[in-house]
N, C-alpha and C positions, 0 to 999 in steps of 0.2 A: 233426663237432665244430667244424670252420673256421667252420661259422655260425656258430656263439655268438660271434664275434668283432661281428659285425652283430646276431644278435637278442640280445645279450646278456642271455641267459637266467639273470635274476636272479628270487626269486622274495620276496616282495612286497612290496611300500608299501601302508603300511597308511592309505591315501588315502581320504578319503572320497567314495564315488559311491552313485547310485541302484539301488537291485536291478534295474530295468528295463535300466539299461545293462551288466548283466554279460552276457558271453560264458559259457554253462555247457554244460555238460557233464551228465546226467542219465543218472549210471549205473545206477541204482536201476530206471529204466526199461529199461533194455536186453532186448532181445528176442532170443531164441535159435530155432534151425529148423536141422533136417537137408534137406540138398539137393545133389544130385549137384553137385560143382564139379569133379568131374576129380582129385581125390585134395586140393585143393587148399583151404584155408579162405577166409570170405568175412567180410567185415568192412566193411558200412553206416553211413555218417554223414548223418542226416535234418536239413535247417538250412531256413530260413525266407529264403536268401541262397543268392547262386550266386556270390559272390565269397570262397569259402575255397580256400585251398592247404591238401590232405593232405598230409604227408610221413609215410614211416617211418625209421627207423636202418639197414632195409636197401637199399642203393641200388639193388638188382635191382626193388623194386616198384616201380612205375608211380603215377603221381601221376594220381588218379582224377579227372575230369572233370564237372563239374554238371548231372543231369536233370532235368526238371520230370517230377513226378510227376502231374499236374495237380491237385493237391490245394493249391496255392500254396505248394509247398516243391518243392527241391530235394535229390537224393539222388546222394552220392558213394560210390559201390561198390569195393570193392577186392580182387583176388583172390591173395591171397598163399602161396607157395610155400614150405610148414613143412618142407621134407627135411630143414633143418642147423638149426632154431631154430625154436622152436614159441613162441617170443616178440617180440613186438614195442613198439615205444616211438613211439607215432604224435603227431606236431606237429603242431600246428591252426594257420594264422595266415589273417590278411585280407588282400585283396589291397589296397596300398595304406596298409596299415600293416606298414608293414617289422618292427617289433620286436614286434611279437605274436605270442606263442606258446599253446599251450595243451596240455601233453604228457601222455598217458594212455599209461598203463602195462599192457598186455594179457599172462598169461602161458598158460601151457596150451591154446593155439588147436588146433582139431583138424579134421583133414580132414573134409570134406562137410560142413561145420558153418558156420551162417551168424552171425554176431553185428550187431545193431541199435543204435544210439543216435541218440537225439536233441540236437544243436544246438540251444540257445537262448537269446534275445537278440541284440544289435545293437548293441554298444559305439559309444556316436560317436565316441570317441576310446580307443586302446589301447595307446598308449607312456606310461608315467607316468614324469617326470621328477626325478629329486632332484640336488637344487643343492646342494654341500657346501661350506662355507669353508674352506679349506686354512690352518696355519699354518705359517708360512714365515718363521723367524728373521729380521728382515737385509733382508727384502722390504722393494725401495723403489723408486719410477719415480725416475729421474736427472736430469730438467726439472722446471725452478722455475718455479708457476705451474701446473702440473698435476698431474693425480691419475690412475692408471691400473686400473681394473676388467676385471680377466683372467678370461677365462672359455674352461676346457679341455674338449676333447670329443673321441669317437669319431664325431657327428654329423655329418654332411654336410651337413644342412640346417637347423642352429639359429641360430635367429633372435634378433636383438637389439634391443629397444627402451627405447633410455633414454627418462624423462620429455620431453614437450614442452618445458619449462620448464631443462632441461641446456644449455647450451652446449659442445658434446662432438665429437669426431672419431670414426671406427672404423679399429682397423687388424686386419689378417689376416693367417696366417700359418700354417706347419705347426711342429709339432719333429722332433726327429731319428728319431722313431717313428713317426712319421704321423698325430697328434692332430692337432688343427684348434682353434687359439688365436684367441680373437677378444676383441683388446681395446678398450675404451671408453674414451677418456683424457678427462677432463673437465677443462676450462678455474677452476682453483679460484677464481679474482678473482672469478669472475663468481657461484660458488656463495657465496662468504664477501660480496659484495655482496646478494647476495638473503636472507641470513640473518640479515644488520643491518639492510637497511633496506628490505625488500617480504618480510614472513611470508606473507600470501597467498602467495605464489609460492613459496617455502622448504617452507611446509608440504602445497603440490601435489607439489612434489618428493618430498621425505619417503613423499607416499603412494602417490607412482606406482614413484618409484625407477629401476629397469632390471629390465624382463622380459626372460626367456626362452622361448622355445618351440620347436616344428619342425611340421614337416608332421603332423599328426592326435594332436596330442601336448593335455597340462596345458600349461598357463603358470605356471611357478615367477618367484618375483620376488625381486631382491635386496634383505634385510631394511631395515627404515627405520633399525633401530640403528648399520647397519655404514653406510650414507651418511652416517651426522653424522660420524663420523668419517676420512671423508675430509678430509684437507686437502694442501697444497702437498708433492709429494710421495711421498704415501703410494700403495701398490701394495697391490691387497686381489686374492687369484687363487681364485677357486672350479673346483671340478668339476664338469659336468654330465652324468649319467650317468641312461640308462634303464633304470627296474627293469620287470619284464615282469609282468603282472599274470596268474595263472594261469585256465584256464577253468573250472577248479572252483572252488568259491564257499571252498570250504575244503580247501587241498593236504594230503596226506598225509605222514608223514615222511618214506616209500619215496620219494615223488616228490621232496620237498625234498631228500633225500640225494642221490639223482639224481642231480638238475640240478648241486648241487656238485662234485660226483664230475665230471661232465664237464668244470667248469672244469679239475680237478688232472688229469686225464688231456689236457687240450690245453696245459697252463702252458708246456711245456718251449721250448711256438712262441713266447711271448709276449715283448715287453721294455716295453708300454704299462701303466703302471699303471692307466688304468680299467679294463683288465682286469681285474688282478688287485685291485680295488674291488668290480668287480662280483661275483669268485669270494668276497670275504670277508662283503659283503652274501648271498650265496647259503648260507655256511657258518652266519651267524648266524641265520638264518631254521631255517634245520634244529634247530641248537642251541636253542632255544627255541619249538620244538614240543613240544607235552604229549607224544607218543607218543616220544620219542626216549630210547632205551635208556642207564640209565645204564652199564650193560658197552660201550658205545660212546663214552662221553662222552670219555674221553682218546684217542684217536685222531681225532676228528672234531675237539676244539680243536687239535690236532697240526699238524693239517690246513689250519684256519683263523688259525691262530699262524702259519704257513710261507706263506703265501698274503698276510696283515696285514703280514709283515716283506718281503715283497721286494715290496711296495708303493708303501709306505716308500722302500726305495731306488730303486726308478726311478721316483719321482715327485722325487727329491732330483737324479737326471742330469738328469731336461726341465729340471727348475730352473736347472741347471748349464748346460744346455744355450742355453737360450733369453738366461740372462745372458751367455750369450759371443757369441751370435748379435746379442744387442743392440748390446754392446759395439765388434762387427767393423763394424756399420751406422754407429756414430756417431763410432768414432776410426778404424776401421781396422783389417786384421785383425796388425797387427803389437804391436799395442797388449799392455801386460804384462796387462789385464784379459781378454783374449781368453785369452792363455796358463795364465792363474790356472782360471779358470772350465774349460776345455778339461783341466786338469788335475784337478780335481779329480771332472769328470765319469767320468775315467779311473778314478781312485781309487774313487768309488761302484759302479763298474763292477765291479772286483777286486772287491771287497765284497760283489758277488752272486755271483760265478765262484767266488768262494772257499765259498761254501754250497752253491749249485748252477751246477756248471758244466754240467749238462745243459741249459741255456737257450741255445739255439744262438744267436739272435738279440741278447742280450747281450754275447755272447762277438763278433758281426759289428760292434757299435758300437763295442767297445773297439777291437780292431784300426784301423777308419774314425778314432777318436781319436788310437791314436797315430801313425798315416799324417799329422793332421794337425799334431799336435805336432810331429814331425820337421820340418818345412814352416817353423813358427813361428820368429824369429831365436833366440827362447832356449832353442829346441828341438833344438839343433842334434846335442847329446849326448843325448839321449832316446834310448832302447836298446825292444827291445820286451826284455819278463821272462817268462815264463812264468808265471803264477798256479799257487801251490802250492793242489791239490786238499787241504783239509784234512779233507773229508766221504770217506770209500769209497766206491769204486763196486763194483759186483755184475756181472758178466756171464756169458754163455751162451748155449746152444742149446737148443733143447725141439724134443724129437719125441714120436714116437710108436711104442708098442709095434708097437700093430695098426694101419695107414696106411689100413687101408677104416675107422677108426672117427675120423680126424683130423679135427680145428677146423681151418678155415679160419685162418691166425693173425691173420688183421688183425683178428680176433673174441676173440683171447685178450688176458687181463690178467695182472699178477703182482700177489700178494696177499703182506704179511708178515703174524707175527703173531707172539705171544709163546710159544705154544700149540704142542706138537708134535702133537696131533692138531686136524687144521681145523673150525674150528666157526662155521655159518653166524652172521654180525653180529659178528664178534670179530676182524675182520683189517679190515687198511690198503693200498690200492690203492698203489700204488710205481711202477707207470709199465705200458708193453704190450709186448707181443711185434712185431718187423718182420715183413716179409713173407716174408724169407726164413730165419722160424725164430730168431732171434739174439735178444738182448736187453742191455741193459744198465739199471742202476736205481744208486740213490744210497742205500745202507744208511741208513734210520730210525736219527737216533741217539736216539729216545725209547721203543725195542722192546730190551727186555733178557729173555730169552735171544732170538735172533731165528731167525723160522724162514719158509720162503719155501715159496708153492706156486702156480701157473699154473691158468686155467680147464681146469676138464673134471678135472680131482684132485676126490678127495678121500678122507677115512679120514688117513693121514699127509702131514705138512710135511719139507721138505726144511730140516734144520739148518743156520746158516751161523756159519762159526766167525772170529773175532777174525782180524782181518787176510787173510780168505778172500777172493778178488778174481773167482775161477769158479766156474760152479756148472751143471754142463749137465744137464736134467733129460729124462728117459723118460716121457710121461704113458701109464701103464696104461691096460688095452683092460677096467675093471672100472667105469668112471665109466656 
């Protein structure tokens, strides 16, 4: 799940492209064959290109390598090893485009049994990019005579092109999460001279603006509306974030639920808001799929509500963040404006610990905060506080009756639900199992009666009662 930090497996922008340039998937076509594999199943990707990376979910498979078949295609063969899981979740990308993915959902695979598909298509480009304009109270560049156009990213490689016709600087920088800020400060005499007295060149402006883009990516461009409005001053900060365009022509809900699902099962690593952008872009795609269960609807906005709000706030700390980094550049870090901002980053910080204190990473920036506050002259009395968990937490151990019948656990999940008997599509993912069996989760406060059950259950949920803090559960040798 650590990739989704890099292919940020969002699922889709509804961009318009040529049928010729989609990456698919034709499972319709899929061909099936018994054949001695060693107890083992086999699973064929027939592509027209010998630059794909297979991957699966399970790290024991082997990332198959391109043959020519000499029919001018290439064939990746995979032989995969069903003893503990007779399912797999296979990612498709290119080599060379880093955030392409393509994830097909395989379940019932069975020894000696071979499965077919054909790869088709040749995308020229497969990171699709959306540029978002953030609204930020207060936002303002602090030099007279300039305009500053901020643009935030998890990319490495996004490129900036203001108009020919700009008189402009670039500057670089990271935040305290490891985003990659690239701002364009624009000379505004020089824009407000070209707007009275040369429109030719005003309205070249206007239509070139400032593009973005990256290595094999769209070129998204900044609106002509929001350049008029630049003037002396003003600070305008978008987001740039790649939504991953799926290799079926039309994802299913299963798949869309997915890919979400994986966001909220990696959150607890995260403290970067395009993150958790790209997990509520992922959420709403699901949400507004035709096939999506209205018995799911309120747990799946649950999900995407939890996901939208601590967004929100750690995109409020970079903010916090980068004003006090400013502030340290240009008076010093003694300055009361350093202090302000560094506090209040603080404060945003509790604000998410106080929901979820399970985001370890959150919880490493506050401490780094107030390490630095203590440092600051008017910091001198800064105390660290403890942040009062105001959400429950849940913890335990999960075994097993019969230990020749046990999950690997880095493979189990915990499920709540409102439901004392468990009923496939009616429960809510709450976090996983470690490796050595243990667990902890953060009680749903939107599940009333609530009731918890681990993979490999099922038949009954394990009740949890008002102010319960453990809960060690036996999974039966009956699954």
């Amino acid at each position: 799940m650590k990739k989704i930090l890099y292919l940020l497996a969002g699922i889709l922008l509804a961009l318009p492209m040529q049928a010729q340039d989609e990456l698919t998937i034709d499972k319709e076509k899929m061909q099936e064959a018994d054949v001695n594999l060693g107890g083992k199943s086999g699973v064929d990707f027939i592509a027209r290109t010998k630059d794909l990376i297979i991957k699966t979910n399970n790290p024991s498979d082997a990332i198959p390598e391109a043959k020519a078949n000499g029919k001018g295609e290439y064939v990746y063969s995979m032989l995969l090893d069903i003893s503990t899981s007779k399912e797999r979740r296979f990612n498709i990308s290119r080599k060379g485009t880093t955030f392409m993915t393509a994830p097909l959902v395989k379940k019932g695979l069975k020894p000696n049994h071979k499965l077919t598909f054909l790869v088709e298509g040749l995308a020229s480009w497969q990171t699709f990019l959306e540029m978002v304009k953030q609204s930020m109270h207060g936002a303002a560049h602090f030099v007279q005579g300039e305009a500053c156009i901020e643009f935030t990213t998890e990319l490495s490689d996004l490129k900036v092109e203001p108009s020919k016709n700009l008189k402009y600087k670039i500057n670089h920088s990271k935040s305290a999460t490891g985003a990659n800020i690239i701002q364009v400060i624009i000379d505004t005499h020089a824009l407000k001279a070209a707007k009275e007295g040369n429109q030719p060149v005003y309205q070249e402006i206007l239509k070139s603006t400032i593009k973005v883009y990256g290595d094999g990516t769209n070129v998204v461009q900044m609106p002509a509306a929001d350049m008029e409005t630049v003037g002396s001053n003003v600070k305008i900060p978008y987001t740039v974030s790649p939504a991953i365009k799926t290799a079926f022509k039309e994802a299913t809900f299963d798949e869309l639920i997915t890919t979400a699902r994986e966001y909220w099962a990696d959150y607890p690593q995260h403290a970067e808001s395009s993150f958790y952008d790209a997990a509520r872009i992922a959420y709403d795609k699901a949400l507004e799929h035709k096939d999506c269960p209205q018995s799911q609807l309120e747990a799946i906005r649950a999900e995407r509500d939890t996901m939208a709000s601590i967004r929100r706030t750690t995109y409020l700390m970079e903010m916090a963040d980068k004003k006090a980094r400013q502030f340290e550049s240009e008076k010093g870090f003694e300055c009361d404006e350093v202090y302000r901002y560094l506090g209040g980053e603080a404060r945003f910080a509790d604000r998410i610990l106080q929901s979820h204190p399970e985001i370890k990473k959150v919880q490493q920036i506050r401490d780094e905060l107030i390490a630095r506050l203590q440092k600051h002259p008017k910091g001198q009395n800064v105390t660290e506080q403890v942040v009062t968990k105001q959400r429950e937490t849940l913890s335990g151990r999960v075994s097993f009756k019969n230990e020749y019948m046990a999950i690997p656990f880095n493979k189990m999940r915990v499920y709540a639900t409102s439901n004392a008997t468990i009923q496939s599509g009616q429960s809510h993912y709450i976090g996983r199992i470690n490796d050595d069996g243990t667990y902890q989760v953060v009680k749903p406060d939107h599940i009333k009666p609530l009731y918890i059950y681990v993979t490999g259950e099922k038949d009954d949920a394990h009740p949890v009662a008002e102010g319960q803090t453990r809960l060690d559960i036996v999974v039966k040798d009956k699954y």
